[in-house]
C-alpha positions in Angstrom: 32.6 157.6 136.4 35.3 160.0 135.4 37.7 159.5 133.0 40.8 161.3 134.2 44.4 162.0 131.7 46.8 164.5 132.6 49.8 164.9 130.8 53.0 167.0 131.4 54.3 168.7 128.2 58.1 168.9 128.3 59.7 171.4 126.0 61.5 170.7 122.6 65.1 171.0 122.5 65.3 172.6 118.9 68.2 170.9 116.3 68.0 173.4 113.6 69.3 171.1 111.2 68.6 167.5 110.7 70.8 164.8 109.6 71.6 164.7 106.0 69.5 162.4 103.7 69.6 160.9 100.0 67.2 161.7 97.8 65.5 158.7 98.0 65.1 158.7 101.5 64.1 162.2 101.0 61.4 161.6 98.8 59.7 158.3 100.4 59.3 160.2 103.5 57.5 163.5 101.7 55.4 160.2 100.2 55.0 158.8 103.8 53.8 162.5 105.2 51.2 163.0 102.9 50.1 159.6 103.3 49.8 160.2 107.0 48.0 164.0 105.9 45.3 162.3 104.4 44.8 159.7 106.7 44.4 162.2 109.4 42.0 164.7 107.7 39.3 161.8 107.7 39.5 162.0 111.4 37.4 163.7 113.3 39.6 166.0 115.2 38.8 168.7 117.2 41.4 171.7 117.8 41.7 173.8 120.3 43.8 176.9 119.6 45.7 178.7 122.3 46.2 181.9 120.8 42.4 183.0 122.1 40.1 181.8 124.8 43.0 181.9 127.5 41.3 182.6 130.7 38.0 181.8 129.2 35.7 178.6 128.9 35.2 177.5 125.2 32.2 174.9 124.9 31.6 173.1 121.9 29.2 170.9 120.3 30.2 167.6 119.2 27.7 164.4 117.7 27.3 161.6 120.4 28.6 158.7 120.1 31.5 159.4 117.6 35.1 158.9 117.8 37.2 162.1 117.9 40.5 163.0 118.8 41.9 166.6 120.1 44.7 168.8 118.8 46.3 171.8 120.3 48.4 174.3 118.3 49.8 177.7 118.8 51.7 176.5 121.5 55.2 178.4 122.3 57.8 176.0 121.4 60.2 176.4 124.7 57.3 176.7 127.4 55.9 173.9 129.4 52.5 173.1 129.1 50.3 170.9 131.9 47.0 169.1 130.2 44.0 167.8 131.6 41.5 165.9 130.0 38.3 165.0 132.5 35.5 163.5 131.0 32.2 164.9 133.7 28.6 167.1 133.3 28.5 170.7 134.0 27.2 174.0 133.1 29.6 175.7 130.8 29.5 179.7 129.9 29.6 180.5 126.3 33.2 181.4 124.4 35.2 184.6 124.1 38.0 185.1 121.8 40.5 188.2 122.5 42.5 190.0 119.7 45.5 189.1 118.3 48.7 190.4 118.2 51.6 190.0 115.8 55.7 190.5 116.1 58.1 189.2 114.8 62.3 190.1 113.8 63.4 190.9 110.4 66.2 188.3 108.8 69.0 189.1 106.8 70.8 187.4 104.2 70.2 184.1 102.3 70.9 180.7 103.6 72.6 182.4 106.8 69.3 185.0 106.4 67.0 182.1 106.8 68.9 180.4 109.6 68.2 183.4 111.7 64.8 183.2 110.9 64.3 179.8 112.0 66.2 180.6 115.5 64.0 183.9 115.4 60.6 181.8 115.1 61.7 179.6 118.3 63.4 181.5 120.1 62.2 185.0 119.9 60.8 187.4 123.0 57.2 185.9 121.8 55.8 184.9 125.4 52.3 185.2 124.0 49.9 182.8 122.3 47.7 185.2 121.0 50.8 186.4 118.5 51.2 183.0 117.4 48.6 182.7 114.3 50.0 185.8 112.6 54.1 184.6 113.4 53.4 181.0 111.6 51.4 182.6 108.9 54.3 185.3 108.4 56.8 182.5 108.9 55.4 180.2 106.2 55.3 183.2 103.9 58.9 183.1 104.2 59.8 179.5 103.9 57.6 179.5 100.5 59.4 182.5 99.6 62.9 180.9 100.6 61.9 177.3 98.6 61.7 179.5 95.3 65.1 181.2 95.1 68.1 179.8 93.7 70.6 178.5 96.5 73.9 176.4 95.9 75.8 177.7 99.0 73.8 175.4 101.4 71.2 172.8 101.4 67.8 173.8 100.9 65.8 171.1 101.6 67.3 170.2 105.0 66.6 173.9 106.0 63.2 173.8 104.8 62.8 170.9 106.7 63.7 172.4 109.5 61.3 175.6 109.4 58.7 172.8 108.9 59.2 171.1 112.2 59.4 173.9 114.0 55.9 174.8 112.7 55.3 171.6 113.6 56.5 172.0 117.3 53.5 174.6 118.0 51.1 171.6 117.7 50.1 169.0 120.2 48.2 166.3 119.4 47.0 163.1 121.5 46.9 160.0 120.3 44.1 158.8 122.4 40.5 158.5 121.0 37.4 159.8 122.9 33.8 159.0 122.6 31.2 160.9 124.0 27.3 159.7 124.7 24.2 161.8 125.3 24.4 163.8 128.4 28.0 163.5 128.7 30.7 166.5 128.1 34.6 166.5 127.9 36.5 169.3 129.7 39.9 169.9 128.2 41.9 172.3 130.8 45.4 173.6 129.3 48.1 175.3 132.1 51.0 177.4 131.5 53.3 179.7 133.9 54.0 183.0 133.4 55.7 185.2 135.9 54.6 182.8 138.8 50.7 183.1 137.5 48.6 179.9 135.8 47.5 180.8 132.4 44.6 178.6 131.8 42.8 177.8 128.9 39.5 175.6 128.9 37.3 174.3 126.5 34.3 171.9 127.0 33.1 169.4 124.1 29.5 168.2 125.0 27.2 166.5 123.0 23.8 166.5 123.4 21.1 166.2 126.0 20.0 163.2 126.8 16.6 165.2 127.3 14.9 167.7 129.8 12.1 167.9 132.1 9.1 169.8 130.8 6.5 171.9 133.2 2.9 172.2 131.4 -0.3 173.3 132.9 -3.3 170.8 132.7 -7.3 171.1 132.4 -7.4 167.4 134.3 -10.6 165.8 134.9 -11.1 163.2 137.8 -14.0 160.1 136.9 -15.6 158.6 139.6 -14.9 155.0 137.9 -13.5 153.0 140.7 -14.8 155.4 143.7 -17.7 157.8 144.1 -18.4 160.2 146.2 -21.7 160.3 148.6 -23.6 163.2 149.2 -26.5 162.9 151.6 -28.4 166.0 153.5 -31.0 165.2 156.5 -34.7 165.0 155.3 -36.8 166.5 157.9 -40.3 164.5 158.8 -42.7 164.7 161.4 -42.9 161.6 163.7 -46.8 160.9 163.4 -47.1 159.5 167.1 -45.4 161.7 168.8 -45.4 165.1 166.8 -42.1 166.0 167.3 -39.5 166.7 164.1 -37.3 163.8 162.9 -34.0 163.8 160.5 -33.8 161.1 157.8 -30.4 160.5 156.4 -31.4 161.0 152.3 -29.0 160.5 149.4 -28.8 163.3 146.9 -29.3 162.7 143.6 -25.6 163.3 141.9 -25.2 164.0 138.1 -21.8 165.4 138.2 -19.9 162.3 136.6 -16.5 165.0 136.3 -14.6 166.8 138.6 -12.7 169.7 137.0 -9.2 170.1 139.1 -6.3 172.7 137.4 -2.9 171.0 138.0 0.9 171.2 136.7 2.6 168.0 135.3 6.1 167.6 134.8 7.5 165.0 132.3 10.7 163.9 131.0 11.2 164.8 126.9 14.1 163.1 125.1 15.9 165.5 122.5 14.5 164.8 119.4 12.6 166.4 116.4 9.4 163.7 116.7 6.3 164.9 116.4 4.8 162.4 118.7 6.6 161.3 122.0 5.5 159.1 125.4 6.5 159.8 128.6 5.5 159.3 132.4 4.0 162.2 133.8 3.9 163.3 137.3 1.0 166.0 138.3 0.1 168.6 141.5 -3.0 170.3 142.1 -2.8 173.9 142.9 -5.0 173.0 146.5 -2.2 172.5 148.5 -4.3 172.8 151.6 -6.2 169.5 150.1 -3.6 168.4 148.0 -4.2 166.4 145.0 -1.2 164.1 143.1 -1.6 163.1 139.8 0.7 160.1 138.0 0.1 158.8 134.0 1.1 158.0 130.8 1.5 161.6 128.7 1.6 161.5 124.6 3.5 164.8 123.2 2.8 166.6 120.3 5.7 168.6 119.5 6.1 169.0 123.5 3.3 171.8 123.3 0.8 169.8 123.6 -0.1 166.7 125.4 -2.5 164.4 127.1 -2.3 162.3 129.9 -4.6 159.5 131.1 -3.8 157.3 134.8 -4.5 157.8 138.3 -5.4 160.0 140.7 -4.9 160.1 144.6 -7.8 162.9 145.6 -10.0 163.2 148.8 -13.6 162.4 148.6 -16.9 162.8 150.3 -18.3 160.3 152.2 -21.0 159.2 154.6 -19.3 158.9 157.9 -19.4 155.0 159.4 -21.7 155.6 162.3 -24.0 156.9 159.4 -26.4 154.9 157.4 -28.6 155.7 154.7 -32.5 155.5 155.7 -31.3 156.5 159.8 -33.7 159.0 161.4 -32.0 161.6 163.8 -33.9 163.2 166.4 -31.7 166.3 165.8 -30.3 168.3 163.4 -27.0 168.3 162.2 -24.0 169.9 159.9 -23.1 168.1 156.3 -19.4 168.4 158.0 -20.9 166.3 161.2 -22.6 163.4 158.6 -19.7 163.5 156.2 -16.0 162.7 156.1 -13.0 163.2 153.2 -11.0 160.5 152.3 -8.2 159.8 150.0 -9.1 157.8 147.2 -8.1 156.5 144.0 -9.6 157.5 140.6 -8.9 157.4 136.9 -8.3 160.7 135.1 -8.1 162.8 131.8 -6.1 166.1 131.5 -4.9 168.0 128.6 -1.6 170.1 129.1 -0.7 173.2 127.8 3.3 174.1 127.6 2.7 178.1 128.3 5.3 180.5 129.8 2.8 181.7 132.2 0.5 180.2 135.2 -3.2 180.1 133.2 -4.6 179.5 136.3 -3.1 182.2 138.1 -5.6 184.9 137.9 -8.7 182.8 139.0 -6.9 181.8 142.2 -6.5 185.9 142.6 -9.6 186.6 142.3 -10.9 183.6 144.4 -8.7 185.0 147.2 -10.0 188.7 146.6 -13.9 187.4 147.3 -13.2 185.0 150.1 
């Protein structure tokens, strides 16, 4: 399910003065601001700047399962802004920051000099959020600078405290919190016009892989346990009445208790630094003329290296019905005519390799190049 929040950004009509205040009131609210500071620097809050990555998709890291809000600064103060916030899974392409720029417009005189900086700093011909670190950084320079003169013809404090919320203006911060869990990512989409054209900036927050499917390559072995296979050949004798040749149906004596088939397993891995892990494996033969399928408990070793124990759907060779062991044939037949193969069940063993390349991949070439 997607969690969907889009918000329309109205600009901010800028007072550059605020009403006056005593000196209490004054100082209780610089206590009640750094109050609120602190309290919001033990958040976890992730920022998205605007003055790079515009055009681009941003992706981000995050830990699962941890609250987190977002903030957005470097915003123009007088432009409209769209946001999206979509909580979904996708494949995001790594960051790209562009270079930034900086302009800004000389004041000049004291109170009246800072005024016009502060109209300068919202309203100037800035249309471009790449020039926005550098302005605030050259704009707080001057508001420190202004705080340490001497000024009696105007009030200082009140105009200070309007350079501040103007700084404050180029931020945008949601109040709502968002938690993300494994697997899951949260795509931030920020929209501006200019000249008639979107400007878009994206950024994706994910947090980590639930886990990932694994190919390894196995050495399995299928045990006859539950079904074995019968091999029988036609004995010839001599029928001592009549003279002529007769075919006995034999058994062979069978040793081989293993059959050696190369396969490929997939299994799921969780994301996680164990050195052991358990998982349920899935396995092919590489006979897909004859096919073999493969399903079983797997135990990991640091994902290299594994081994897998369950059951095995195979064909096997056996005496066809209308056969019996002991029958005498007046003629000679084929093993294919006195034997069919069946799909049976069987346990097996297999140990799996994770290697970058097909191990098996050469014997089959040369199989093919001397059939």
């Amino acid at each position: 399910m997607l969690n969907h929040l889009k918000i329309i950004d109205l600009h901010i009509k800028y007072q550059p003065l605020l009403p006056t205040m005593s000196i209490f009131k004054f100082y209780f609210s610089l206590a009640l601001i750094t109050i609120l500071s602190l309290q919001l620097s033990s958040q976890n809050v992730k920022v998205i700047d605007l003055s790079s990555g515009q055009g681009d998709v941003i992706s981000k890291t995050i830990v699962a399962n941890k609250v987190f809000t977002i903030k957005i600064k470097n915003k123009l103060i007088n432009e409209n802004y769209t946001y999206e916030i979509e909580k979904k899974i996708a494949v995001i392409p790594s960051l790209n920051f562009p270079d930034t720029q900086f302009q800004t417009v000389g004041p000049q005189s004291e109170c009246e000099k800072f005024r016009n900086t502060i109209e300068d700093f919202i309203t100037g011909d800035s249309n471009d959020e790449t020039q926005m670190p550098e302005k605030i950084k050259k704009f707080e320079e001057k508001i420190e600078a202004f705080k340490k003169q001497e000024i009696k013809d105007c009030d200082k404090d009140e105009l200070v405290k309007s350079a501040n919320y103007a700084i404050q203006s180029t931020v945008k911060e949601f109040s709502e919190e968002f938690v993300l869990k494994k697997g899951e990512e949260l795509e931030v989409t920020i929209t501006r016009i200019k000249d008639s054209k979107p400007l878009v900036w994206k950024y994706i927050f994910k947090a980590p892989k639930k886990g990932e499917w694994q190919t390894s390559y196995g050495f399995s072995f299928i045990m006859d346990s539950f079904n074995k296979r019968e091999n029988f050949f036609l004995q010839t004798t001599t029928n001592m009445t009549t003279g002529n040749s007769e075919f006995v149906v034999t058994e062979k004596v069978d040793r081989q208790k293993l059959e050696f088939v190369p396969s490929v397993f997939f299994s799921w891995l969780k994301n996680t630094n164990a050195d052991f892990q358990v998982s349920l494996s899935g396995g092919l033969s590489f006979d897909f003329e004859s096919p073999t399928a493969f399903l079983g408990c797997s135990i990991f070793y640091n994902r290299n290296l594994s081994l897998t124990l369950g059951l095995v759907a195979h064909k096997q060779q056996f005496l066809r019905g209308q056969y019996n062991a002991g029958d005498v044939l007046t003629e000679s037949i084929s093993e294919d005519q006195l034997h069919e193969n069946v799909y049976t069940f069987n346990p097996f063993l297999s140990l799996n390799f994770n290697l970058s390349k097909n191990p098996f991949k050469k014997v089959e070439e040369s199989e093919t190049e001397n059939n």
